[in-house]
NUMAR-65664 format. One line per field, with one value per residue (C-alpha): x, y, z; residue number from 1; chain. Coordinates in steps of 0.2 Angstrom, whole numbers. Layout:
BEGIN
x c(X|...)
y c(Y|...)
z c(Z|...)
i c(NUM|...)
ch c(A|...)
% end
This chain:
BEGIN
x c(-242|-259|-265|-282|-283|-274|-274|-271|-273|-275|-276|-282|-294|-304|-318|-306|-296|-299|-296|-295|-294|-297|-298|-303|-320|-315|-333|-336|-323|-311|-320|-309|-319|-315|-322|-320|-321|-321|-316|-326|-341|-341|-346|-346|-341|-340|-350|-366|-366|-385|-392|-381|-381|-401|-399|-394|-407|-420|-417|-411|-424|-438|-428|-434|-421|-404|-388|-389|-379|-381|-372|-367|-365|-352|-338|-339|-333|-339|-356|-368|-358|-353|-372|-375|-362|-374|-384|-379|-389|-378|-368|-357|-356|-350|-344|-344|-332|-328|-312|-296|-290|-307|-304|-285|-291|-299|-287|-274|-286|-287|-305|-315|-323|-307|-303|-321|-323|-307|-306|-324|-320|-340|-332|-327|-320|-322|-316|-328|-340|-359|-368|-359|-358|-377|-379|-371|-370|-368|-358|-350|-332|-333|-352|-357|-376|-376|-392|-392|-404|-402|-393|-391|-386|-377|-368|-374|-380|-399|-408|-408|-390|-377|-358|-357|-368|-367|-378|-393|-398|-399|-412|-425|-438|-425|-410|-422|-426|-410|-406|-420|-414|-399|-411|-419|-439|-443|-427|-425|-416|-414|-407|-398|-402|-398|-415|-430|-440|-449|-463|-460|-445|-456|-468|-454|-450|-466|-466|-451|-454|-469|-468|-462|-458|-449|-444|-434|-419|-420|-402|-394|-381|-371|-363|-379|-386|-402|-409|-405|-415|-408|-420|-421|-432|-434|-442|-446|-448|-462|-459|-463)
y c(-51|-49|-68|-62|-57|-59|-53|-70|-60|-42|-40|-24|-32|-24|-22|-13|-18|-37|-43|-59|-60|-71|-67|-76|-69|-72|-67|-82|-95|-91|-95|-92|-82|-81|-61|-58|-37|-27|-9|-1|-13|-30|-47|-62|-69|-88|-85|-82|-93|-101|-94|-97|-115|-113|-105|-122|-132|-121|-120|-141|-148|-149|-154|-171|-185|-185|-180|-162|-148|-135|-117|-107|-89|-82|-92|-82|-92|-107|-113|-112|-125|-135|-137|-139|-154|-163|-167|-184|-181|-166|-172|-155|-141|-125|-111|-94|-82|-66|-62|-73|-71|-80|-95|-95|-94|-111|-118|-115|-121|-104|-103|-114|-125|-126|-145|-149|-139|-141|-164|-165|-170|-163|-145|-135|-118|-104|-85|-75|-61|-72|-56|-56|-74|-74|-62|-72|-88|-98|-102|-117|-113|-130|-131|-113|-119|-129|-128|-130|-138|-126|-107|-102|-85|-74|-59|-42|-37|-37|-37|-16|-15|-22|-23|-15|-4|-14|-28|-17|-23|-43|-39|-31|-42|-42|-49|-62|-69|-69|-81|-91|-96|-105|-116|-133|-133|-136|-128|-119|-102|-98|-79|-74|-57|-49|-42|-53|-54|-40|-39|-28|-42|-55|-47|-44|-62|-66|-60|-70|-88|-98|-100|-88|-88|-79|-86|-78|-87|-83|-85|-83|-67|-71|-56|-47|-60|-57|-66|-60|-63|-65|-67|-79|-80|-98|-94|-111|-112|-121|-138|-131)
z c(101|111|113|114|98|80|62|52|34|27|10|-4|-16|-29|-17|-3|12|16|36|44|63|77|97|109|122|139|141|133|143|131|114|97|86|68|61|44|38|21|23|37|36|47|37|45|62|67|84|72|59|63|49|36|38|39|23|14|25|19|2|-1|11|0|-16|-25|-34|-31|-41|-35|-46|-31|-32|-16|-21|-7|3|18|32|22|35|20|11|24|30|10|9|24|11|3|-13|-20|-32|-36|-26|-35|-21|-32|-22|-30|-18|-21|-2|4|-4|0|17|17|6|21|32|42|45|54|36|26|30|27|12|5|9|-1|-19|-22|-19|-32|-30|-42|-42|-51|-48|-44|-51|-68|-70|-70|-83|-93|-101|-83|-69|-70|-82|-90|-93|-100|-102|-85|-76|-57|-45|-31|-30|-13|-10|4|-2|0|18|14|-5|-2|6|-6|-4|-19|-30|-46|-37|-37|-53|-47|-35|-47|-58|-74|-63|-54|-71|-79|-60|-64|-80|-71|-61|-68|-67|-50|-43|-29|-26|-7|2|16|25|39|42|45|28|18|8|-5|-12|-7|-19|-31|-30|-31|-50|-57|-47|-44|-25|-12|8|19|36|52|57|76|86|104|105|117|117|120|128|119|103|86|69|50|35|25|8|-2|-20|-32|-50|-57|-64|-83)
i c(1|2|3|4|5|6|7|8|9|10|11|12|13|14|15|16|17|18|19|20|21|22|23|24|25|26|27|28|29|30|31|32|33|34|35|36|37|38|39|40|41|42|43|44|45|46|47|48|49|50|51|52|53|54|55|56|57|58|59|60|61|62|63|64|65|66|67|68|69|70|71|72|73|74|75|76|77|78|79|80|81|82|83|84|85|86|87|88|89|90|91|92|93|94|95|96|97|98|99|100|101|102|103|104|105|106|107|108|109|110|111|112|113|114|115|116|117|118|119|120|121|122|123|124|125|126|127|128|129|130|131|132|133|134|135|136|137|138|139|140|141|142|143|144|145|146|147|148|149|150|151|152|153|154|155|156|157|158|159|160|161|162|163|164|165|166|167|168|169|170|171|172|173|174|175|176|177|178|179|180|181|182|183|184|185|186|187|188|189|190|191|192|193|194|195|196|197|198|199|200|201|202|203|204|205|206|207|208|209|210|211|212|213|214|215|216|217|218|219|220|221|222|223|224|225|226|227|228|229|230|231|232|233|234|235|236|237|238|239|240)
ch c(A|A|A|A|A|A|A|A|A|A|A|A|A|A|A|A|A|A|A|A|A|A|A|A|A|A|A|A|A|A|A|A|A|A|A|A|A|A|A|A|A|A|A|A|A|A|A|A|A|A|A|A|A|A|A|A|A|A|A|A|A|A|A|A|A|A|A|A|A|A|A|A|A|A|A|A|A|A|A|A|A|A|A|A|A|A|A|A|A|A|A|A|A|A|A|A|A|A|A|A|A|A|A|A|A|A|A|A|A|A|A|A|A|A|A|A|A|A|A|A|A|A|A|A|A|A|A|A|A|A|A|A|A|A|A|A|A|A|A|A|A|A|A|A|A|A|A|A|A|A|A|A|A|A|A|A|A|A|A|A|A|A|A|A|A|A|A|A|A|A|A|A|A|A|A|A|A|A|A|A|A|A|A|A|A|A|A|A|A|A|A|A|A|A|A|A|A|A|A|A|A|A|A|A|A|A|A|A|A|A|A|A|A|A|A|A|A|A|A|A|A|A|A|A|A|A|A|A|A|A|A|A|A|A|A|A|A|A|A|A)
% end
């Protein structure tokens, strides 16, 4: 076995061929990266992970009270939830992963947040599809009608690139509202991107909740020893 580099898990999903691997960047002195690929199309990697812990910063930050009901759309390599469980005022986290392997992953503690994730008893775990799940009655499988203070999201590559074609519909003005109904007045629903922030779906945005950002996560790539950017976009509804 090469010791610079190894598949940990390969799995056929519904969505295609799942891969975990890890190597190690003798560039880097070394450095074990954990890289996570669907099909032909690269996901996630735990050399860049800045913005998805910003995206729980970003969207929690701003948040009143405490007892906190906070959804996290997307396990990934688990840095949005990890950076969520920082704050000490969430009082249940509900990680919606629609791939069974992803969880597995931290549940064996294979990636780099499973321990963290998996020794919080404010975590909670649950295989569904994010998209349908808000289509319908809610997210949480014991509370159908449960409303959440927070829904961070980080999915699809960007609100105009999806992973798959049946998310399209959740980024028009009819899915936006159908999410908004899931939030408590004055909660909060923050998005990842890969790009930096556009207009167009901060306007779109703009027409479901009552404020709307966009911000630019900026980032060292050490691998192109240049800077990076992701997007991220905060939308809040209005306390009525």
């Amino acid at each position: 076995m090469n010791p610079f580099f190894e598949e940990l898990d390969f799995c056929k999903t519904p969505m295609g061929e799942l891969v975990l691997r890890q190597r190690r960047l003798m560039t880097l002195k070394g450095q074990l990266v954990h890289e996570v690929r669907l099909n032909d199309q690269y996901l996630m990697s735990s050399l860049f992970y800045e913005a998805e812990a910003a995206l729980a910063e970003a969207g929690l930050e701003n948040l009143e009270g405490s007892g906190w009901d906070v959804i996290v759309g997307g396990l990934g390599l688990g840095y949005t939830a990890a950076a969520a469980l920082e704050f000490e005022q969430i009082r249940h986290l509900l990680i919606i992963e629609a791939l069974a392997p992803v969880i597995d992953w931290h549940r064996r503690s294979l990636v780099p947040n499973g321990q963290v994730l998996c020794n919080d008893p404010r975590c909670i775990f649950v295989h569904g599809d994010f998209f349908q799940l808000c289509q319908t009655a809610g997210f949480d499988p014991e509370n159908a009608g449960k409303r959440f203070d927070a829904i961070l999201l980080d999915i699809d590559h960007t609100p105009e690139n999806w992973l798959d074609a049946g998310h399209g519909r959740f980024y028009t003005k009819a899915g936006l509202w159908q999410l908004r109904k899931h939030l408590k007045p004055g909660g909060v629903f923050a998005l990842w991107s890969n790009d930096a922030p556009k207009q167009a779906f901060v306007r779109t945005l703009s027409g479901v909740f009552d404020q709307v950002e966009g911000r630019i996560v900026s980032f060292d790539n050490p691998l192109q020893q240049t800077v990076s950017e992701n997007g991220i976009y905060i939308a809040r509804r209005g306390h009525r």
